[in-house]
N, C-alpha and C positions, 0 to 999 in steps of 0.2 A: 374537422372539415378541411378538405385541402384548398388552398387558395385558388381563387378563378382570376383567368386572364382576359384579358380585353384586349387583345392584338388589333389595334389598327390596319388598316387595310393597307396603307401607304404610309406606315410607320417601319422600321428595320425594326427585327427581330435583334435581343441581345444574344451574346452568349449564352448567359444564364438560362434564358431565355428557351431558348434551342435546347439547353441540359434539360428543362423542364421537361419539355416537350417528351424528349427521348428517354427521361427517367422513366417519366408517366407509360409513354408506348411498351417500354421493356416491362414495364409491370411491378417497378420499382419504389412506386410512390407512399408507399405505406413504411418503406423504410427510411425514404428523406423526414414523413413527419415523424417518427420515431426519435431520428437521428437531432433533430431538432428541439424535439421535447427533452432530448437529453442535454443538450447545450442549454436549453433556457434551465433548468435546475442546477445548472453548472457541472452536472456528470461528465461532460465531452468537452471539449477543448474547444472554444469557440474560436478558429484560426482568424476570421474575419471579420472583429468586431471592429463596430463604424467600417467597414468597408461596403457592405451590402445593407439590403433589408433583411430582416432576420426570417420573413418566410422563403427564403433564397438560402437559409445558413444549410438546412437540413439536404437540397439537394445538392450544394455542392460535394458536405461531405460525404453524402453517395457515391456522385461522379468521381470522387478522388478514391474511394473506398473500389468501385469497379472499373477503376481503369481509364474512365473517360477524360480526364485530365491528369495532368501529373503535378508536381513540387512544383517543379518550372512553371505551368499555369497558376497554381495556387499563389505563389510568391507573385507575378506579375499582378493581379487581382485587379486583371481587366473585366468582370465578366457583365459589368453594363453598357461594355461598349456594343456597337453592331458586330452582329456573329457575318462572317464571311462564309461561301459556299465551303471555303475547303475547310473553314471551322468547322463546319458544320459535318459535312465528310469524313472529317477524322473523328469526331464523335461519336459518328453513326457505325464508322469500322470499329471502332473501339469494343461499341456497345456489344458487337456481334461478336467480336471475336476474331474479327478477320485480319491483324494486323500482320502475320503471316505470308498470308493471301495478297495483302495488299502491298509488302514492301517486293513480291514477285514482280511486280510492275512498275515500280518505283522510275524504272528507266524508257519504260514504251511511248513512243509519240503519240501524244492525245489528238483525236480529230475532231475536240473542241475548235469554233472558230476565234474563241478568246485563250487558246494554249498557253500562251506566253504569258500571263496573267497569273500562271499556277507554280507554286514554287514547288 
């Protein structure tokens, strides 16, 4: 049974969090619990033991399996902090596919009124 969330209303969202979310949307959720059942019998390499909770193990190693984080995010193993918009944007392009797409614009003026806020 996949774990259920309780998102507070006026709680931040984590990273993790956010990978959840977007695992699940993508369709991908039957392979974080997979991926997980395989860590707890010790088949898979648990990268982040004591770093997370362990119903958090299986979808990260999804997220890093497709793309949504890389080494650089894994080694940092931030993912209980608050997820930020462009955390969360770059997960979403990720997930899709679009990284292509998206470094075309890497350079265009955002008409965000928080632009500068965006690295």
């Amino acid at each position: 049974m996949p774990h259920a969330f309780n998102f507070g209303i006026s709680s931040n969202v984590t990273k993790l969090e956010a990978l959840v979310m977007i695992i699940r949307t993508m369709g991908w959720g039957d392979d974080a619990e997979n991926s997980l059942d395989l860590i707890k019998k010790g088949r898979k390499e648990d990268k982040l033991k004591n770093k997370i909770q362990d119903w958090g193990k299986g979808y990260i190693d999804v997220a890093l399996k497709k793309g949504l984080i890389d080494e650089v995010d894994l080694w940092q193993q931030n993912f209980t902090t608050p997820a930020t918009r462009e955390d969360v944007a770059k997960y979403i392009i990720r997930a899709l596919g679009w990284q292509n797409k998206a470094e075309k614009y890497m350079d265009k003026t955002l008409r965000f009124k928080d632009a500068e806020a965006v690295s």
